[in-house]
N, C-alpha and C positions, 0 to 999 in steps of 0.2 A: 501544623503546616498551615500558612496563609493561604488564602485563597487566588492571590496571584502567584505564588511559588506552588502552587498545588496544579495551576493551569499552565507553566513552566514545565514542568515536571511529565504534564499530560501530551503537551506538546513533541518536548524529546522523546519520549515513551512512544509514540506515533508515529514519529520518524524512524529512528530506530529500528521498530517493529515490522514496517513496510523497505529496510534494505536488506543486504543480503546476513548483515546479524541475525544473533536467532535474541528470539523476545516477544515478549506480549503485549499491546497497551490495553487491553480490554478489561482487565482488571484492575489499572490505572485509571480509566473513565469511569469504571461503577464504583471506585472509592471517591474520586472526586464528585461525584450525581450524589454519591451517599452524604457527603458531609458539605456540600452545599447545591441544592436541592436547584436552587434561585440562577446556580449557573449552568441549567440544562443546555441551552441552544449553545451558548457561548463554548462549554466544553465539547460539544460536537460539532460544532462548524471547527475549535481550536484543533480536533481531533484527526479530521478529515483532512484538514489542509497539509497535519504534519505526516499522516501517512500518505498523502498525494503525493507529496515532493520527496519522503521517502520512496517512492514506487519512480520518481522519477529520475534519482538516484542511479536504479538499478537501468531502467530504463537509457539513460547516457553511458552505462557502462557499456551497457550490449552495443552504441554507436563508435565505441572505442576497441572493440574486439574484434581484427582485421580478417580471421576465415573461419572458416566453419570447423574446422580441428582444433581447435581454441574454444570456441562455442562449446562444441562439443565434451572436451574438457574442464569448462566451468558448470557443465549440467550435470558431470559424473555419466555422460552418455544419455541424459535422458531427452530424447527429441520429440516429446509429447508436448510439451510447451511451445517449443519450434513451432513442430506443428500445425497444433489450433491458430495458432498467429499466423501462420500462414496461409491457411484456409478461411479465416474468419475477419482477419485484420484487426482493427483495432476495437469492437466489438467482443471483443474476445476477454479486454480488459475488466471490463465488468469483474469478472472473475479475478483480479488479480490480488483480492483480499484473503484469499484461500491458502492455507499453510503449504509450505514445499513448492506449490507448482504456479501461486500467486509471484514468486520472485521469478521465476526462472519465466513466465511471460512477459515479464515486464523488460530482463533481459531482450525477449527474443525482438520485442518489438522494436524495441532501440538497434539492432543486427537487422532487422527486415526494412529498416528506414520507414516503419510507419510514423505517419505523420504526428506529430510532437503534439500537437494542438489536441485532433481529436484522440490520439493515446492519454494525457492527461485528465480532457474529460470524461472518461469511459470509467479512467481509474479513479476518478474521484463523485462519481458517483455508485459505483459498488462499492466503493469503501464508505461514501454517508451511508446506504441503504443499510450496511452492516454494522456500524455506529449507531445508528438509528434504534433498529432492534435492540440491540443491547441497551441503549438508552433508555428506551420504552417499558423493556423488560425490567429493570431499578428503580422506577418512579413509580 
């Protein structure tokens, strides 16, 4: 695999990973780190953006989900997500790289009408700092 089909690939793999599919990209960034060394930044900034706009995804979905019995039924009942986003705001998102309960905040926050802008950069900085690490960790 090229090296632009290989940052292609790391991209989808990032979105993906960040909506409500299940999937990983993180093993997708440390094969691309692995076999070219030379595109660290580029595969992690590549990385971050696609699970940003994946988390934002999920995050529109919840602005389309009209009451809270619906909510409720897309979380499987879980209102831990709810929640934190409710008590924390968009602060909260940080945390939205985290398995199972990273989507269902990114949901809540799109259903609590937090605001789009600072939801976006919250999620796109715990998802670089988590990128990051990993990246850090293969070099």
């Amino acid at each position: 695999m090229d090296e632009q089909t290989s940052l292609l690939a790391l991209f989808a793999s990032s979105f993906l990973a960040a909506t409500l599919l299940p999937g990983g990209s993180e093993a997708v960034l440390a094969g691309v780190l692995i076999a070219y060394p030379e595109l660290h930044w580029t595969a992690l900034v590549l990385a971050t953006i696609g699970n940003t706009l994946g988390g934002m995804s999920s995050y529109i979905i919840g602005r389309f989900i009209p009451d809270e019995k619906t909510l409720l039924k897309k979380s499987n009942g879980n209102l831990r997500g709810l929640e934190w986003t409710r008590r924390h705001g968009s602060p909260v998102l940080l945390l939205s790289w985290t398995p199972l309960i990273g989507d269902l905040l990114c949901v809540a926050a799109g259903w609590l009408r937090v605001n789009w802008l600072w939801a976006m950069l919250f999620m796109a900085i715990g998802k670089f700092a988590r990128y990051w690490i990993i990246a850090t960790a293969v070099s």
